[in-house]
C-alpha positions in Angstrom: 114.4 234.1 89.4 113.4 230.7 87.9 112.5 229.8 90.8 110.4 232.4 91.8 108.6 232.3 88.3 108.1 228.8 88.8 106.2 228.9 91.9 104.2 231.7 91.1 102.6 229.8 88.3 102.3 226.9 90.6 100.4 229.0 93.1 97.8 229.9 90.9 96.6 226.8 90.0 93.8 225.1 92.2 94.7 222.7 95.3 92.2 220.5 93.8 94.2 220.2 90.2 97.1 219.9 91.7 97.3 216.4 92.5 93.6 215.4 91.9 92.3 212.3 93.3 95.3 210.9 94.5 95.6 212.8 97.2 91.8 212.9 98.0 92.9 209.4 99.7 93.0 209.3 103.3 94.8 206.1 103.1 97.7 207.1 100.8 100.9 206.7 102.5 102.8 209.8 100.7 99.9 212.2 101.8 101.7 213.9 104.4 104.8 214.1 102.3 103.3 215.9 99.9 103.0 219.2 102.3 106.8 219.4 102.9 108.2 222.5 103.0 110.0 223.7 99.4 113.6 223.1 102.1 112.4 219.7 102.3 114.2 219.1 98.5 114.0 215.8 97.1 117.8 215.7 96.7 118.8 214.6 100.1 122.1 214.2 100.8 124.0 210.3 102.6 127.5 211.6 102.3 128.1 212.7 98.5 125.1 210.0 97.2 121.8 211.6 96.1 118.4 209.5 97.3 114.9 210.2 96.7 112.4 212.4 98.2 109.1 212.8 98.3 109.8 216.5 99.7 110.2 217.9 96.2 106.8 217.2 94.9 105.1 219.7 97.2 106.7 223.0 95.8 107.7 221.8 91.9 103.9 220.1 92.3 101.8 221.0 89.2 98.5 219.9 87.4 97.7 218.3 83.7 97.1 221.5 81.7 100.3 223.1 83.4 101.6 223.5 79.5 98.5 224.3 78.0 99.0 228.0 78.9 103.1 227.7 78.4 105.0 229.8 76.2 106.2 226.5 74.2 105.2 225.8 71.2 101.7 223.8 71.0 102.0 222.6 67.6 101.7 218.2 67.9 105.3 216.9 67.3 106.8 213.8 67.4 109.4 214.0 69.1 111.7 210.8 68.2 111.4 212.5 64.5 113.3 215.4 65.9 116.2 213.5 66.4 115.8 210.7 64.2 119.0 211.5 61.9 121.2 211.9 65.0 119.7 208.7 66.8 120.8 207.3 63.0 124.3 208.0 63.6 124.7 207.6 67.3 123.3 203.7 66.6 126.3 203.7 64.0 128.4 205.1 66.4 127.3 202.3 69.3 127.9 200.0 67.1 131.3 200.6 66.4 132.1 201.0 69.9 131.1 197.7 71.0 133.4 196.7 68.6 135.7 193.6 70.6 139.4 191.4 69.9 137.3 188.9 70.8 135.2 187.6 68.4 132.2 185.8 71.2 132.4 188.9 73.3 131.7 191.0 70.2 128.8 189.3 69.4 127.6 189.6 72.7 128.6 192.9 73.6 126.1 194.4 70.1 123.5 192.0 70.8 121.3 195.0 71.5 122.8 197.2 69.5 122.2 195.2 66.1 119.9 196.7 63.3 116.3 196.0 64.4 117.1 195.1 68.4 118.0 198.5 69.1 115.3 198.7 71.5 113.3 202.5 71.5 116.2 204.5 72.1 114.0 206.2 74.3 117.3 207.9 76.5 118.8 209.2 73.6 116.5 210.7 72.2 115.6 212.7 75.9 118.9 213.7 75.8 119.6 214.4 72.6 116.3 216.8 72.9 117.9 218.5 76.3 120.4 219.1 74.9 119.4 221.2 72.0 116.3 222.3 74.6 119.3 224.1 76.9 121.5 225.1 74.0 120.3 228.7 73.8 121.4 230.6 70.5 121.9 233.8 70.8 120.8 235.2 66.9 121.7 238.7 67.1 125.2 237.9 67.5 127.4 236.6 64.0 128.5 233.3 64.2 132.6 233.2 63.7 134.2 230.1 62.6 134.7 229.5 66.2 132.0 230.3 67.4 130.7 227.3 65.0 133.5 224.9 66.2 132.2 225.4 69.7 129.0 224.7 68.9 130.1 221.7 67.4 132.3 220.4 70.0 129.2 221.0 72.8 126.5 219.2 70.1 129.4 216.4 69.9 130.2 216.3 73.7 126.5 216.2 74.5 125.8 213.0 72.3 129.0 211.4 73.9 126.5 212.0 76.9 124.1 210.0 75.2 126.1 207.3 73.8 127.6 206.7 77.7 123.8 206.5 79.3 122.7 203.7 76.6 125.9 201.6 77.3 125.3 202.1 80.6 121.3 201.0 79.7 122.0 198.0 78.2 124.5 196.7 80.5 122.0 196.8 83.1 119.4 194.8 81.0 122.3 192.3 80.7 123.3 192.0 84.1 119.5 191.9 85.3 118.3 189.6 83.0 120.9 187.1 84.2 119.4 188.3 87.9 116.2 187.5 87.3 116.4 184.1 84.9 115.0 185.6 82.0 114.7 184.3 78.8 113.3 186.9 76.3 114.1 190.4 75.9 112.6 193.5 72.9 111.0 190.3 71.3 114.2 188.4 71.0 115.8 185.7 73.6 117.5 187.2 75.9 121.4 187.3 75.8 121.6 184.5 78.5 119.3 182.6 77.5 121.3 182.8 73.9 124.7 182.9 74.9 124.7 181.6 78.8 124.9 183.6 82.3 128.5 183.9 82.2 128.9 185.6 78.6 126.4 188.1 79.2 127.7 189.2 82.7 130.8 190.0 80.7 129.0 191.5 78.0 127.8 194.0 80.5 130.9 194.6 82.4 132.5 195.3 78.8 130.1 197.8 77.8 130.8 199.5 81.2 134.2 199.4 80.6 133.5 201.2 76.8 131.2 203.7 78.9 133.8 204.9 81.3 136.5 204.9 78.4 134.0 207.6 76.8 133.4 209.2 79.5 136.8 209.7 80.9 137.5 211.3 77.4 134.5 214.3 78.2 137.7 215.4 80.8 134.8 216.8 83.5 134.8 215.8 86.6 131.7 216.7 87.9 130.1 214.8 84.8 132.5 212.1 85.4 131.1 211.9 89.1 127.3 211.9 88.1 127.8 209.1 85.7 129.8 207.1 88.4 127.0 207.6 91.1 124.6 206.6 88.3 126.3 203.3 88.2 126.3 203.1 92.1 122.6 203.5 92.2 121.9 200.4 89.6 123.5 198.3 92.1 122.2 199.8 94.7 119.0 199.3 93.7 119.2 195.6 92.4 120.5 195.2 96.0 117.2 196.5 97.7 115.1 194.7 95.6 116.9 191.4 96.3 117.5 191.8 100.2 114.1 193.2 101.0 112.3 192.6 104.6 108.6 192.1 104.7 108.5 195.6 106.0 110.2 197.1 102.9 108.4 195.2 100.6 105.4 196.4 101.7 106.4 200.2 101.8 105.4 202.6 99.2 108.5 204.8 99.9 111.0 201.9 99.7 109.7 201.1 96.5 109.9 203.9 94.8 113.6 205.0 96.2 114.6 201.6 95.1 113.0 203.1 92.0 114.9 205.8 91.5 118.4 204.3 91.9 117.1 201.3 89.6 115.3 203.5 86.7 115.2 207.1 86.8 118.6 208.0 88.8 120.2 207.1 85.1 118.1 209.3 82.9 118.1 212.5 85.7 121.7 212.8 86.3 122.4 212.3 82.3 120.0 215.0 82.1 122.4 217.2 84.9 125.5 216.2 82.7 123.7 217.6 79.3 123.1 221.3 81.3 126.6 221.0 82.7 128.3 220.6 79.8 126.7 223.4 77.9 127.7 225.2 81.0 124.0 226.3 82.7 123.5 227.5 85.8 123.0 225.3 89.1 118.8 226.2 88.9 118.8 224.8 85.0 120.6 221.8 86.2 118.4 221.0 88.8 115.8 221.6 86.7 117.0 219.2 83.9 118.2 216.6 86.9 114.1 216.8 87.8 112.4 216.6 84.5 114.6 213.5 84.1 113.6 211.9 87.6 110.2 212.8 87.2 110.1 211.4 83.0 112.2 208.2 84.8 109.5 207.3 87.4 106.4 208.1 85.4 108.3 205.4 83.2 108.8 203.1 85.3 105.4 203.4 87.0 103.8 202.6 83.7 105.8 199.5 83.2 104.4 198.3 86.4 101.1 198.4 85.2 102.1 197.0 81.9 103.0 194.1 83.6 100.0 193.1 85.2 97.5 194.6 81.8 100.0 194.2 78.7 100.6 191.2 76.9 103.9 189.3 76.4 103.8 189.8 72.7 103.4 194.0 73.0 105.8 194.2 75.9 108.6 191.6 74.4 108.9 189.6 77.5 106.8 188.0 79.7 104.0 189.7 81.3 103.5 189.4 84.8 107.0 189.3 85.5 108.0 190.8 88.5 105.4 189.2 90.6 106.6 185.6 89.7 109.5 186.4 90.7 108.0 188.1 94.0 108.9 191.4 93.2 105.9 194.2 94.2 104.9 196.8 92.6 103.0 199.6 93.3 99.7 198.0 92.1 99.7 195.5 94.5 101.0 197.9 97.2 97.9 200.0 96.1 96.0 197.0 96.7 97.1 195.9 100.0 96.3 199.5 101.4 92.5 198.4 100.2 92.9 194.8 101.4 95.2 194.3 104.2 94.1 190.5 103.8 96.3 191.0 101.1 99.5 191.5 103.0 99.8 187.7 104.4 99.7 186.3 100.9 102.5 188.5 99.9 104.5 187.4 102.9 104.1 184.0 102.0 105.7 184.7 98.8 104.4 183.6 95.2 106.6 180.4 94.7 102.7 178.6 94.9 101.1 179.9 91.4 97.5 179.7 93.9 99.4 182.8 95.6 99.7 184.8 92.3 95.6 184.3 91.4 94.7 185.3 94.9 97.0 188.6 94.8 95.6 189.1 90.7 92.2 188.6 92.0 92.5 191.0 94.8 94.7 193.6 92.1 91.0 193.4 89.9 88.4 194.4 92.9 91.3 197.5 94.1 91.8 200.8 92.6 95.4 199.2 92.5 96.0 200.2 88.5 94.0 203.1 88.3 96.3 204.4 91.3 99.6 203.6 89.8 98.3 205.6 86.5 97.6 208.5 88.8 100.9 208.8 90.4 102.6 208.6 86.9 100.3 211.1 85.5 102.0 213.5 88.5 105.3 212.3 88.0 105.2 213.2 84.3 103.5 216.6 84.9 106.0 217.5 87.3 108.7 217.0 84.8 106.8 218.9 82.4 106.8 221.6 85.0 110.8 221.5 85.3 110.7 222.3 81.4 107.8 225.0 81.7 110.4 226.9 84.4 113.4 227.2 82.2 114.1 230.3 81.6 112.5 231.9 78.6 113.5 231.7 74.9 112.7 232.4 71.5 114.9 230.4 69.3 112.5 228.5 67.5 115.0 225.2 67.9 115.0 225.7 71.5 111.2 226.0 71.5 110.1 223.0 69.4 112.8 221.0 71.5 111.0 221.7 75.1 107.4 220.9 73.4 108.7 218.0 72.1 110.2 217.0 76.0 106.8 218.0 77.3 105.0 215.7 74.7 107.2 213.1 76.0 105.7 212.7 79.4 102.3 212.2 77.8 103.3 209.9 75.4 105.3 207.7 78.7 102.1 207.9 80.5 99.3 206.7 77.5 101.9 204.2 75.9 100.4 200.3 75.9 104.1 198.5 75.8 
């Protein structure tokens, strides 16, 4: 039944909106993906791991003003507001968790989780959200003492949730800052750059070590699993983008599978945990598992642009990042679809800065931005759709929460750091 309301609304809307320019070029490599069949799910299976699709988008596919005509409440909220007091305590609660014998591995290990460093807490408070978003009351019924205590234990059980997937975060900040030679990080200097390589590597493995401690204490497998593959995927994808051919680097679908494991495989399966653990059915998971994969890749999309168009002082690091250190981006892969000229400098690498103009001056005469926007802007209004085909509620909690989830994929898409 969700299912079945969710593509009738998507039938009714208009080819054109659907995907809108994007698709109205011939030279766009995921064109023909986008007309898989609704079998042709995104959630392919390699033995038991999960890896991206482009199949999905086709059937779950959905344009801008989707939740214009949605049942959700349309009032403006902010949604970090929402959760504010809970993202209060569950800082509190980090803090105390990274809590270490050893007093240089302490230090290290809260580095990002002191007053003022905390970062946007951006996960948390998408969980946190989810969780109240799937939580469905039901009013007419009293609420017994133990009814209240359940409630409690779920609400407690679902932050745990959130608690595990910023460890798990900031551990991969640590590790990949030490990858890639950074030496600034949310406006501060990054923990190797402060502390050396070898503290901060440990510093990550610790908070791991705190995540799975927490998350062994949840006592559900199937969480326990998702969590586990989550961590998979982070290496997974560090490993593709360090160990690319020429080919891969220049493929649109390598880039954004090495996307998903790398960005938005954390935040979608945290999302699958939240529905499991307030005990939804497998068509609410999914759904929750694709807003989050949708909301992750809009994300990380945006931060691609960012790179090339914000400046180091708004994003707090270094602009143009990943291509001094070689890594492309879908900007540039935009551009080299314009200007296959383009391809030989990228194959030469960008070790010579003269490299790094030539590609920047190409990036400014493509469509190379302006296409990277537009495939965020359907990423994010695909995971609004995922919350627009939950099933129906009126609890006025429930309501406000799924606004406030579909507010967060504009407000990934229009942010400037």
């Amino acid at each position: 039944m969700l299912f079945t309301r969710g593509f009738s609304r998507i039938l009714r809307i208009p080819r054109k909106t659907l995907f809108g320019s994007v698709l109205s070029r011939r030279s766009d490599p995921i064109q023909s993906h986008l007309h898989a069949t609704p079998s042709e799910s995104a959630i392919k299976v390699l033995g038991c791991r999960e890896t991206y699709s482009w199949g999905f988008l086709s059937w779950h596919g959905v344009g801008r003003h989707i939740h214009q005509s949605s049942s959700v409440i349309e009032e403006q909220l902010d949604p970090f507001s929402l959760v504010a007091d809970e993202l209060s305590l569950l800082a509190n609660k980090l803090r105390a968790m990274v809590v270490a014998e050893v007093p240089k591995l302490a230090s290290a290990a809260e580095y990002f989780f002191k007053v003022g460093v905390e970062g946007k807490r951006f996960r948390p408070t998408v969980l946190l959200l989810m969780a109240t978003a799937l939580n469905v009351h039901i009013p007419e019924q009293p609420v017994s003492r133990v009814q209240d205590t359940v409630a409690t234990d779920l609400r407690t059980r679902q932050q745990c949730i959130a608690e595990i997937t910023e460890m798990i975060h900031v551990a991969s900040l640590l590790h990949d800052d030490v990858l890639d030679d950074a030496d600034k990080r949310r406006g501060i200097g990054s923990l190797n750059a402060v502390m050396g390589n070898k503290l901060a590597v440990l510093a990550g493995d610790f908070l791991l070590s705190r995540a799975c401690v927490a998350l062994a204490s949840l006592k559900n497998t199937e969480v326990v699993s998702l969590l586990a593959t989550v961590v998979e995927h982070l290496v997974t994808g560090e490993t593709m983008q360090m160990t690319t051919t020429s080919e891969q680097r220049s493929s649109l679908e390598y880039y954004m599978q090495k996307t998903y494991y790398k960005t938005a495989s954390l935040i979608s399966n945290s999302c699958k945990a939240i529905a499991l653990l307030a005990g939804q059915t497998t068509e609410v998971a999914v759904l929750a598992f694709e807003y989050g994969k949708n909301l992750g890749l809009a994300f990380q999309l945006i931060d691609d642009v960012l790179d090339f168009t914000g400046t180091s002082a708004s994003l707090g690091k270094g602009s143009l990042t990943d291509i001094r250190l070689g890594i492309i981006t879908a900007p540039i892969l935009f551009a080299m679809e314009e200007f296959p000229q383009l391809r030989a400098v990228v194959d030469q690498g960008f070790d010579n800065p003269a490299n790094i103009d030539i590609a920047l001056e190409y990036l400014g005469k493509s469509h190379g931005i302006q296409r990277t926007r537009e495939l965020a802007t359907k990423h994010a209004n695909l995971a609004a759709a995922a919350i627009d085909s939950l099933p129906e509620s009126n609890d006025e909690d429930v309501r406000r929460s799924r606004r406030a989830l579909i507010d967060l994929t504009q407000i990934v898409i229009t942010r400037n750091k």
